[in-house]
C-alpha positions in Angstrom: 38.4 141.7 -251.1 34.8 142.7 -251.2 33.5 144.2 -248.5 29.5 145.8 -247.6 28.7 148.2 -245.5 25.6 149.3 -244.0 24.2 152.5 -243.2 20.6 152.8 -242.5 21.0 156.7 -241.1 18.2 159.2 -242.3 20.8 162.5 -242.5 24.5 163.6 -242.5 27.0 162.9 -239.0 30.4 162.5 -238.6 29.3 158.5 -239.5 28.6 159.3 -242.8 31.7 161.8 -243.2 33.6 158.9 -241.9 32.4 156.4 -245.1 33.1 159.5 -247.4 36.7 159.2 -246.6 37.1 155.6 -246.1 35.2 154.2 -249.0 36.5 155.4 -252.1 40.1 154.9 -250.5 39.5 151.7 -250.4 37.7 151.2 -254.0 41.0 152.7 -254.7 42.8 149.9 -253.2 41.5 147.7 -254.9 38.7 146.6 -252.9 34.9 145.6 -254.1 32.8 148.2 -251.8 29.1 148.0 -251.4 27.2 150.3 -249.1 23.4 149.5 -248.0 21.7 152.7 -247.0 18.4 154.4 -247.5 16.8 155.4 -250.5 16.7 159.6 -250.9 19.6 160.1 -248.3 22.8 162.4 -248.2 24.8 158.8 -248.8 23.1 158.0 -252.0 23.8 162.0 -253.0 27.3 161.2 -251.2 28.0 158.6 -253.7 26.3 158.4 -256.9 29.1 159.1 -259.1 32.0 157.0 -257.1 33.2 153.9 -257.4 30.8 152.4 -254.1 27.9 149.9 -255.5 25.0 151.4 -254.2 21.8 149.6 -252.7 19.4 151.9 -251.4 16.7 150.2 -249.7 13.8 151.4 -247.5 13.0 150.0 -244.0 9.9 151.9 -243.4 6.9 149.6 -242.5 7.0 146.5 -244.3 9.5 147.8 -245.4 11.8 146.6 -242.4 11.2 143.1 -243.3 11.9 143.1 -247.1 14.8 145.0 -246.2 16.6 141.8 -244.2 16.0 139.8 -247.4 17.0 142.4 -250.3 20.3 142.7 -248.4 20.8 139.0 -248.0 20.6 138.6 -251.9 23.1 141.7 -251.9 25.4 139.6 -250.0 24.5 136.5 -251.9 24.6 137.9 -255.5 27.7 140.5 -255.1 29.9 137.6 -253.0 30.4 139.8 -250.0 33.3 138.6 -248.0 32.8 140.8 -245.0 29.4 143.1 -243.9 30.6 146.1 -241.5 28.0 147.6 -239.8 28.1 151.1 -238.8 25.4 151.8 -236.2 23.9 149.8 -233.3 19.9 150.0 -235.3 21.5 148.0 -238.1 23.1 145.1 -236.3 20.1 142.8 -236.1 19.5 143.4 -240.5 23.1 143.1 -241.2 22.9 139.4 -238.7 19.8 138.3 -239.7 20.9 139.1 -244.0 24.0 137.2 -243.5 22.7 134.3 -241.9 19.7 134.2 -245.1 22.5 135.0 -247.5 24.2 131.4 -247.5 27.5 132.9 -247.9 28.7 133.1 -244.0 30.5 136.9 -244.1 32.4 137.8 -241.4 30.4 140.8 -239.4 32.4 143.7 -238.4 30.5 146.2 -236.2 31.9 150.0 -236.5 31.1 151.3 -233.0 31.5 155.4 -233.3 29.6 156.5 -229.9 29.6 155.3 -226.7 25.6 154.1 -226.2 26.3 151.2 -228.3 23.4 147.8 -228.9 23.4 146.2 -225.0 22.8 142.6 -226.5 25.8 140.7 -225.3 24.2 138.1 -228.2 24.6 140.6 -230.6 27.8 142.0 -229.8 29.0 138.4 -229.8 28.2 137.3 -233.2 30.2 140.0 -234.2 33.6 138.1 -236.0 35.3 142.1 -235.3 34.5 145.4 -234.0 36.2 148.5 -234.4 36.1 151.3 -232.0 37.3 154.6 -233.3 38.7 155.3 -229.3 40.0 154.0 -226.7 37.3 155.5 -224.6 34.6 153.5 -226.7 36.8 150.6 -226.6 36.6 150.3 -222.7 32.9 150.8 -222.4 32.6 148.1 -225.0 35.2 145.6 -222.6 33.5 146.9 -219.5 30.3 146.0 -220.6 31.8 142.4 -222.1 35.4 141.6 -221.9 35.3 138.5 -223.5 35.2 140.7 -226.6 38.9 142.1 -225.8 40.3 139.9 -228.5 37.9 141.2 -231.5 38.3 144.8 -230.7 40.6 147.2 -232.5 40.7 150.9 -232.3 41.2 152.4 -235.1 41.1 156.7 -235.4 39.5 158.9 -238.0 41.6 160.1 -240.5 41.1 163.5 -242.5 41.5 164.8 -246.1 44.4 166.9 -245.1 44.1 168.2 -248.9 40.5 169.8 -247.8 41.8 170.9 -244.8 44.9 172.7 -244.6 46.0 176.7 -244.5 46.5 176.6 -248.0 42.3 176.7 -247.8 42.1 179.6 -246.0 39.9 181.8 -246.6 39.1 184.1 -244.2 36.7 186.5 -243.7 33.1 184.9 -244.6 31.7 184.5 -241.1 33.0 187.9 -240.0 31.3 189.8 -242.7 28.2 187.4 -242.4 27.7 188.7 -238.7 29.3 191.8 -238.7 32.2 191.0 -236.4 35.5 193.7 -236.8 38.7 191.7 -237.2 39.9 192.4 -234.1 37.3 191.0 -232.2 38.2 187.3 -231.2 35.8 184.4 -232.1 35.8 181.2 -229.8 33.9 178.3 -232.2 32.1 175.5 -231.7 30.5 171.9 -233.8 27.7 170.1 -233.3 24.0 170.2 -231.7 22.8 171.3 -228.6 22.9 167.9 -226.9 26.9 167.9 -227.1 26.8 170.2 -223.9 27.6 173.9 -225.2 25.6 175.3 -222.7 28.6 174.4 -220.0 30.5 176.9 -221.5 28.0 179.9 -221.1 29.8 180.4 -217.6 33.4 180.3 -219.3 32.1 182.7 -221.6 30.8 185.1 -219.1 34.0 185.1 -217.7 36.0 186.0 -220.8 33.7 188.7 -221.8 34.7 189.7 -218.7 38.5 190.2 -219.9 37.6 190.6 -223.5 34.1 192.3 -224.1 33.9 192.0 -227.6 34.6 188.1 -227.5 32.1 185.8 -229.8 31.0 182.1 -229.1 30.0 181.0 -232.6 27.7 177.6 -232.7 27.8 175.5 -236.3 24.6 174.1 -234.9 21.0 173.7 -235.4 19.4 176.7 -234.0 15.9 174.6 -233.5 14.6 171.0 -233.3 15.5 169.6 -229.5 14.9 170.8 -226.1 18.0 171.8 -225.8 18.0 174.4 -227.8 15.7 176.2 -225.6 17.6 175.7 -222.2 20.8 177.2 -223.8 19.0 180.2 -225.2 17.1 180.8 -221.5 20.8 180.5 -220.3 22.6 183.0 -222.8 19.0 185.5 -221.5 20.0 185.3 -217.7 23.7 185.7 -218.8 22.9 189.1 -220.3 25.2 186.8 -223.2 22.7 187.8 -225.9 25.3 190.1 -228.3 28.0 187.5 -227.1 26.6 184.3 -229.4 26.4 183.7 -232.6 24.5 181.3 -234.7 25.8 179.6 -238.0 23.5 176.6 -238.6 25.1 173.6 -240.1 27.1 174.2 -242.4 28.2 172.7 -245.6 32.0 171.5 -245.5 32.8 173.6 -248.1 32.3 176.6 -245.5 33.2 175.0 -242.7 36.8 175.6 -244.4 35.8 179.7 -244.1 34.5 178.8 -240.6 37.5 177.2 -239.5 39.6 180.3 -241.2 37.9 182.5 -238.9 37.9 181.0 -235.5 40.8 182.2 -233.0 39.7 178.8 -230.7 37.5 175.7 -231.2 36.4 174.5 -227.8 34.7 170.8 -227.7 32.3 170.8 -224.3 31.0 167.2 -225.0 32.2 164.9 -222.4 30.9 161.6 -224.0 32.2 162.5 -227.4 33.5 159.3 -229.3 36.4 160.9 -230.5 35.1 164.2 -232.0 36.7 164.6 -235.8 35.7 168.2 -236.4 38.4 169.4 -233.8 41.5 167.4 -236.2 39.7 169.6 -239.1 40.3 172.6 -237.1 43.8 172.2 -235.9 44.6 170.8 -239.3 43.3 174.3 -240.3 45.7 176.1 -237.9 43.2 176.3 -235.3 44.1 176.2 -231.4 41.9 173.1 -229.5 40.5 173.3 -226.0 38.2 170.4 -224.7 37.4 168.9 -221.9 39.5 166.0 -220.5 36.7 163.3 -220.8 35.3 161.1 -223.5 37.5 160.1 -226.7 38.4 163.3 -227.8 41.2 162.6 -225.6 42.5 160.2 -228.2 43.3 163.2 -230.4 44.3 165.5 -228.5 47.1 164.2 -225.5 50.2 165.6 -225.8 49.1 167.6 -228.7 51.1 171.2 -228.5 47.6 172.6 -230.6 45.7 172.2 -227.8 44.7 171.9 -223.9 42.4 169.3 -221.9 40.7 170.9 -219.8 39.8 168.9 -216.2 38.6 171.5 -214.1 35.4 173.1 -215.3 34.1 176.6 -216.9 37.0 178.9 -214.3 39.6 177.0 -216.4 38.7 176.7 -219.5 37.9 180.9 -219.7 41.6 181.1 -218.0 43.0 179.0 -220.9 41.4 180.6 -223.5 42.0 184.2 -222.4 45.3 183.3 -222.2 46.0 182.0 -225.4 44.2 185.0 -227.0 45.9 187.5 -224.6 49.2 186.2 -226.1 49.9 186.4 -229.6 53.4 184.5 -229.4 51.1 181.2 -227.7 48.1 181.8 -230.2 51.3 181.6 -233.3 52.6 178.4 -231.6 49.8 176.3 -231.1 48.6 177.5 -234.8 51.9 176.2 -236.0 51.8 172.6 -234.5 48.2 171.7 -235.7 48.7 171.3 -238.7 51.7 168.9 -238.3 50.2 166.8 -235.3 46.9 166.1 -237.8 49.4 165.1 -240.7 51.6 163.0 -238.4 48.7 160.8 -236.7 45.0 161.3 -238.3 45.8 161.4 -242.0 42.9 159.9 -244.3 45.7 157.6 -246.1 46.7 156.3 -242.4 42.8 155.4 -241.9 42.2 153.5 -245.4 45.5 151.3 -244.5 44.4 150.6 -241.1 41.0 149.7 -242.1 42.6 147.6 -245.4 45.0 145.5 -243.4 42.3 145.0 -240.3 39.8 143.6 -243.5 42.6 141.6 -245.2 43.6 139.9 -241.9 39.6 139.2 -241.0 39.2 137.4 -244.6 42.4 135.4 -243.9 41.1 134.7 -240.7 38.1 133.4 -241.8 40.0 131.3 -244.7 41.6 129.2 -241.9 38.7 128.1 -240.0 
């Protein structure tokens, strides 16, 4: 089984944390695995010393061009049986390579958010895709269901060995901000343009009930508009003591960040399916998240955590009462950690993806 993927993405995302786990699982399968990505990026870092074939290649300028034809003689020379794509910018080099290749691979597009390539040409030369929701999965049929039969959902899977309260280490972010033990902290992943600033009016609210509550951000505190709106917001709140910022973080702390949290709360309502929340349960951390988007995927029926379909009025209720009551906070700490290991382990993910690969390559055989 030999299998490329491309990855033409200039930083670090949940896409990339994705290929961290998958990859060397399946090198460890026994698989050939080749990745394309940019020269000088957090991927090349991300796997120098594994057992992934890198090819860093540029696309800047002329660049572009070369690029189609250095990754056909990738597929050409290393025998690529299958090229998985991971983001929409990369569909048309990963095509056009395979068609220059003379190898026919079978395409596999890995669709991880929901504003995916609208080329119905595109999508359709596509022998699989692979949505990591079910909320992806019906935009993508919505948009063409003659693809129904080529899509599979398949969900993230963690490093349960990272994450897990035998990590904990408490205390970090606390000191680092100068937050008392007993003062609850409410925590939160990702940029500004996942939609944080919808929970400045639960917030308000919970200060109300619990003044020395903290809303911490693992977030860029600069670079998109954004930013700006939600700090005029936090002003007219009078929510300035109330909000703390972390900056990204490596995931080495995000383990202490995780440790410290009472609640994670996910405000994006187009998430594709939101992986940072399985870290935190798997960490012993309570969930609450709007009931939109693919998050949902994760988190129905989970006893960790709450989906919230009413707005800011009750998601403050929610969380006030889980930190109001020690015997709920205990519970839903309890039942994270077994609902991540039950459902979104990383072994369960390299299977998935090993069997889906195996059956496209006999698939292909037959035609």
């Amino acid at each position: 089984m030999k299998i490329l993927f491309i990855n033409n993405f200039r930083n670090r995302g949940g896409g990339e944390e994705f290929l961290r786990d998958l990859l060397p699982g399946l090198a460890a399968r026994g698989a050939q695995v080749g990745l394309v990505c940019r020269p000088d990026t957090p991927l090349v870092e991300m796997f120098r010393s594994s057992a992934v074939k890198l090819y860093p290649i540029g696309r800047s300028g002329l660049s572009g061009v070369n690029a189609v034809f250095k990754t056909a003689k990738v597929i050409r020379e290393g025998g690529y049986e299958i090229v998985n794509i991971q983001r929409s910018h990369d569909i048309i080099q990963g095509w056009l390579a395979a068609k220059l290749s003379g190898r026919k691979p079978a395409l596999m597009y890995t669709v991880q958010v929901a504003e995916f390539a609208r080329s119905r040409f595109l999508l359709n030369r596509m022998r699989g895709i692979v949505t990591i929701s079910r909320y992806i999965r019906d935009k993508i049929l919505s948009f063409s269901p003659r693809l129904s039969s080529r899509t599979n959902i398949i969900h993230y899977g963690i490093d349960l060995s990272n994450f897990s309260s035998e990590k904990l280490v408490a205390g970090s972010s606390r000191k680092r901000f100068g937050i008392g033990p007993a003062a609850p902290i409410i925590g939160t992943v990702g940029d500004l343009w996942k939609n944080q600033i919808e929970f400045l009016d639960a917030l308000v609210l919970i200060c109300k009930e619990i003044p020395d509550a903290r809303f911490a951000l693992v977030a860029s505190e600069a670079g998109i508009g954004q930013i700006d709106v939600f700090k005029h917001r936090v002003d007219e709140l009078g929510l300035q003591n109330a909000v703390i910022w972390c900056g990204r973080l490596s995931k080495e702390k995000m383990i202490s960040f995780y440790a410290d949290i009472d609640i994670a709360v996910s405000t994006h309502r187009n998430e594709g399916f939101g992986i940072w929340v399985l870290e935190a349960m798997a960490m012993g951390t309570p969930v609450l998240a709007f009931d939109e988007g693919g998050i949902r995927d994760s988190l129905e029926g989970c006893p960790a955590a709450i989906l919230i379909k009413n707005g800011a009025q009750e998601m403050a209720a929610e969380a006030v009462g889980i930190l109001k009551d020690q015997e709920v906070l205990k519970r839903m700490s309890e039942a994270g950690p077994r609902w991540v290991a039950e459902r979104f382990s990383r072994e369960r993910m390299i299977e998935d993806y090993y069997r889906l690969f195996g059956s496209l390559i006999q698939d292909c055989a037959g035609r």
